[in-house]
N, C-alpha and C positions, 0 to 999 in steps of 0.2 A: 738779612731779609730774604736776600735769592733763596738761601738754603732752607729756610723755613715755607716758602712757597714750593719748593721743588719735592721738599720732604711729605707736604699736604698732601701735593699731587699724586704723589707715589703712592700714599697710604690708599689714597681713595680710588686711584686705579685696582690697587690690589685688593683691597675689599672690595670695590662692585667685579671683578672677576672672578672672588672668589661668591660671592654670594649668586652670580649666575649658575658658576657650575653647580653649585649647592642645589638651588632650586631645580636646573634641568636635570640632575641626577635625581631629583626626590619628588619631583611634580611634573608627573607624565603626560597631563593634560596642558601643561606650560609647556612644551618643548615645540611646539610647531610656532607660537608666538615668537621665542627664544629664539629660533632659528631664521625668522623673517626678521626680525628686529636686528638681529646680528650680521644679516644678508642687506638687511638696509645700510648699517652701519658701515660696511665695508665698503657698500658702490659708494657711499658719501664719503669715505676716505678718498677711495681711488680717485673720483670728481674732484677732488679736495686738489691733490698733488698732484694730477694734470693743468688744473687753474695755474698752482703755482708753478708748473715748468712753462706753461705759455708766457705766463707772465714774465717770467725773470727772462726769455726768450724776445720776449716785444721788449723790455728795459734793454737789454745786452743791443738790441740793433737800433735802440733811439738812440742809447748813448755813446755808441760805438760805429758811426757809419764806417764801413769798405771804405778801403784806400781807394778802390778800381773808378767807385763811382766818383769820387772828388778829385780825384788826381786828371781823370779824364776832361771832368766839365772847368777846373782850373788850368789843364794841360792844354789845353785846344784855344783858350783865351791868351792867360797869362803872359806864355812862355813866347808864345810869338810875338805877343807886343813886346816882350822885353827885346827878342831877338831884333827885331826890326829897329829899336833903337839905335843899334850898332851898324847898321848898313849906313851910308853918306846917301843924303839923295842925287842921283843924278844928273848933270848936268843939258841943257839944253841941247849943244853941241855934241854929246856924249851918245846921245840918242837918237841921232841923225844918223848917225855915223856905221 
């Protein structure tokens, strides 16, 4: 099934290519059309695959946070409460003294 979809694809890219140049080579009065249309076609690519670099861009940092940022706002809680654990509290006497 892929291959019969990809095969379509190919035919029908390659025949509306070729039937472009056909026409711009043979219909002088088409070619300013031809060439805005093909001038459209392109900034709509380019638009195209900037969209998808932002996007895969915004995906990669949703689903991907920095170490710096979590490590930091877990590092500054966490680690002290743990360490604090381990300390004895003080004695009344202890503190007198």
């Amino acid at each position: 099934m892929f291959t019969l979809v990809t095969l379509l694809s190919s035919i029908f890219f390659i025949g509306l290519t070729g039937w472009t140049i056909t026409t711009y080579l043979t219909k002088e009065d088409s070619q300013k059309l031809i060439q805005e249309e093909l001038g459209n076609l392109f900034e709509i690519t380019k638009m195209f695959f900037v969209s998808v670099k932002s996007l895969i861009q915004l995906l990669s940092k949703a689903s991907f946070p920095s170490n710096s940022d979590e490590s930091t706002s877990s590092d500054s809680t966490g680690i002290d409460d743990q360490l604090l654990k381990f300390v004895p509290p003080m004695a009344e006497e202890d503190k007198a003294a």
